[in-house]
N, C-alpha and C positions, 0 to 999 in steps of 0.2 A: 504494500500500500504506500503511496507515494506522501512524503511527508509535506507540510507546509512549505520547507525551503528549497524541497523539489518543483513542488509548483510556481513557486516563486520564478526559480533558474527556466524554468519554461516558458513563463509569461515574456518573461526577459528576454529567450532567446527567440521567442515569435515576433515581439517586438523589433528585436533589431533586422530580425532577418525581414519584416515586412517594409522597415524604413529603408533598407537597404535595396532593398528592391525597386520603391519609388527612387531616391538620389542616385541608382544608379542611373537609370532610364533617361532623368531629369539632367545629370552631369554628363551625360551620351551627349544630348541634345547641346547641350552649352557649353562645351570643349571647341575653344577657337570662335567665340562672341563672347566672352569674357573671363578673365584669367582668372587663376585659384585663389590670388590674392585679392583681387576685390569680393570674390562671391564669400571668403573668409570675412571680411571687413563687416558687408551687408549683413551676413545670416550672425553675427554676433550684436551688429547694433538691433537689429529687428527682433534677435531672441531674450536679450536685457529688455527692451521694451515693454515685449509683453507679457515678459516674468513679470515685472512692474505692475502693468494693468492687472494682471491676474491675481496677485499679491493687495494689491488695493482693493479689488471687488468683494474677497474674502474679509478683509475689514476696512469699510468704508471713512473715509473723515481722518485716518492716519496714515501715517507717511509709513514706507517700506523701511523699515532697519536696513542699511547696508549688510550688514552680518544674514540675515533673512534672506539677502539677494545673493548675494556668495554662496550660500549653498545651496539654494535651488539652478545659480548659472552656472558655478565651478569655477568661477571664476576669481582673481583675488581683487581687494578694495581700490588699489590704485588704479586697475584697466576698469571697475564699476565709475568709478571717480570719473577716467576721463570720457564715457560713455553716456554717464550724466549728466557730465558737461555740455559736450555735444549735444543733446536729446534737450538740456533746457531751454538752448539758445534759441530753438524753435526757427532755425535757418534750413532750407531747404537738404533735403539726407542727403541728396543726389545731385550734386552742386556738382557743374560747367567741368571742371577739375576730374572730380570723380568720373562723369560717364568717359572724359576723353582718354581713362586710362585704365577702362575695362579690358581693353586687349593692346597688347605690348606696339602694335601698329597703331591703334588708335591716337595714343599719344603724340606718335611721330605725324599725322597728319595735323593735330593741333596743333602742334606745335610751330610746323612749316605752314598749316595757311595764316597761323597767328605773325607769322615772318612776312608774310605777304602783304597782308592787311596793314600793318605796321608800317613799313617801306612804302607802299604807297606806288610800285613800282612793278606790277603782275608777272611781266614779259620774263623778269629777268629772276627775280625771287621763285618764278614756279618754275624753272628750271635750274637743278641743282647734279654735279657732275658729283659719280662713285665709281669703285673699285679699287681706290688706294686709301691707305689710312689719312692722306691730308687732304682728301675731297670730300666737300660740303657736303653732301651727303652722310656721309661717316662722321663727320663732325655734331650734323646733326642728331644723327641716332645715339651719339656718346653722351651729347650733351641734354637727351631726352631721357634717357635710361640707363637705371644701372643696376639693369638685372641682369646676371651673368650667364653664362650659357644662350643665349641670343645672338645670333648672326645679323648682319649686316643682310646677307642674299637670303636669308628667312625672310626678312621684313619686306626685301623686294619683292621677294615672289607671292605672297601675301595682297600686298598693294597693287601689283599687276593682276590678281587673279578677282580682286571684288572693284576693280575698275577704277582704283583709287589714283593711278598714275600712270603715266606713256613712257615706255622705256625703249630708249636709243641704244639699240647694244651694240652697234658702229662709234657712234661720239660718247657713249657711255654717260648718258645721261638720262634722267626720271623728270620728268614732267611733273606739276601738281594738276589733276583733272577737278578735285572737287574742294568743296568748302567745311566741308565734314565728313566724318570716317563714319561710313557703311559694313557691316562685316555680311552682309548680305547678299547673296550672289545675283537675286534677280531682284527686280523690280518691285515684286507682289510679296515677296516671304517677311518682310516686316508685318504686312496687314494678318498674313497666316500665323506666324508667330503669338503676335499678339494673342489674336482670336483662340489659338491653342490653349494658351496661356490663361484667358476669361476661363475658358472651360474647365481645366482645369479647376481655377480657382473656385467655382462653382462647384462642383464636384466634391470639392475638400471641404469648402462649407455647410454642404448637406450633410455631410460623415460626421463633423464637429457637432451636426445639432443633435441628427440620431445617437453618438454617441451616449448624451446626457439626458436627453428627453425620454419619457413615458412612452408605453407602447403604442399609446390610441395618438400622439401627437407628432410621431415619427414622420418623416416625410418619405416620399416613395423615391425608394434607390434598388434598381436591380438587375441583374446581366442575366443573359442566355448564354450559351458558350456550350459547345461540345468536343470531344478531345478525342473522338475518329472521325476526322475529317479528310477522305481521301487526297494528299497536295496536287493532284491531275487534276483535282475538280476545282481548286482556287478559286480560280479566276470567276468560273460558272457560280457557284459560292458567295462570290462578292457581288455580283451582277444581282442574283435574287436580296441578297438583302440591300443591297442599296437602294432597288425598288422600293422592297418594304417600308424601312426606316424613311423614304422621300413620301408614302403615302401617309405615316405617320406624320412627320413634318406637316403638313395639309389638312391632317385633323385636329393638331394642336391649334396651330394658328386661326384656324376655323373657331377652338375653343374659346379662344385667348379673347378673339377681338369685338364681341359684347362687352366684356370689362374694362377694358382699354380706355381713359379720360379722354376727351377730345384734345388737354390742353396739355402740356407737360407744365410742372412746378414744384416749388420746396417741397420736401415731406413724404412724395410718393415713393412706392415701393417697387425694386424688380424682383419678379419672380417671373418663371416658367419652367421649361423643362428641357434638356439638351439627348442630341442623339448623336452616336458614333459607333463604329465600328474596328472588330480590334482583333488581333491576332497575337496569341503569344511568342516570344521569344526567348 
């Protein structure tokens, strides 16, 4: 019979092996649109946050003990300190600075259209000569970064592959094409991104509520999925249910738009219901 600190060790190890499931999926996805170091930065200021809120909700009208917050983040008083710092000034989290140096090229495009801009002089600022250590180019990457293990022809190739620069590889020279860093290959995958991303976030918030809610006030979350699915038949597969789910789509919206206000304003609420289709890996 398994004892209390068996079940324990199980809970624990369902746990991580579920989280680890989602970040792995999630850090698939965001490997090369933004580096380990900011997504570090982010998921610490946002998870002090709302240890914080959660910490306050439990006793409303008093302040968190620091000592209370170090043990629910692991964290020690000095990184709480300057965390709280940050978080009081009520300055935006995600400040000009931050997003242009989500990824190690990123930076180097601020930095050179910020050369640009400055100078006042387009022609000659967006073209900058590399391939020896005392070309502007290399100049600028040195004096942009100093994370080690990053190449000079990483960053090129990088910048030529998301359209970010024109590269003369006769005069040996890069171009600046744009006025901000895209890590984005087409045109449409920011708007897809995003929209992933809503879903998602949707998604996690119904989990959160049925977590804690009552049986009768639970909201409706649930998949179909079977695991003999001939792989010659895929594609036919995906073909029927994309039908399906697009005839659903059709009776939702059909539901939805008697309750729909004529007007949008403060106070209203979203809700509805999301459809997708999914395949394990």
């Amino acid at each position: 019979m398994p004892t209390i600190g068996d079940e324990r060790l199980q809970e624990a190890d369902l746990l991580a092996r579920a989280v680890e499931n989602v970040f792995r999926k999630l850090i698939r996805f965001l490997v090369g649109r933004i580096s380990l170091v900011r997504l570090q930065e982010m998921i610490r200021h946002i998870y002090v946050e709302e240890t914080e809120l959660k910490l306050q909700a439990e006793q409303p009208g008093k302040n968190v003990p620091l000592a209370r917050l170090a043990l629910n983040t692991g964290l020690d008083t000095r990184a709480l300190l300057r965390i709280r710092r940050r978080l009081q000034t009520q300055e935006p989290q995600y400040r000009q600075q931050f997003l242009a140096e989500l990824t190690p090229e990123s930076a180097v495009v601020e930095a050179w259209a910020s050369r640009v801009r400055e100078e006042g002089a387009p022609g000659a600022a967006a073209e900058l000569r590399y391939g020896s250590d005392d070309a502007a180019f290399e100049g600028l990457v040195k004096s942009t970064l100093s994370i080690r293990g990053i190449t000079t022809q990483s960053i090129i190739q990088r910048l030529v592959a998301t359209g970010s620069v024109e590269q003369d590889r006769e005069r040996r020279t890069l171009r600046l094409l744009v006025d901000h860093y895209s890590p984005y290959l087409s045109q449409d995958e920011p708007n897809m991104v995003n929209a992933a991303f809503s879903a998602v976030s949707n998604l996690i918030s119904t989990i959160q509520h049925n977590v804690h809610a009552e049986q009768s006030r639970k909201l409706f979350q649930r998949q179909a999925w079977t695991f003999r699915l001939d792989p010659r038949k895929r594609a036919e597969f995906r073909a029927v249910m994309r039908d399906m789910l697009e005839r659903c789509e059709e009776d939702a919206r059909r539901e939805i738009a008697p309750w729909e206000l004529e007007d949008y304003g403060e106070g209203l609420l979203t809700a509805g219901v999301g459809f997708y289709y999914f395949e394990g890996t």
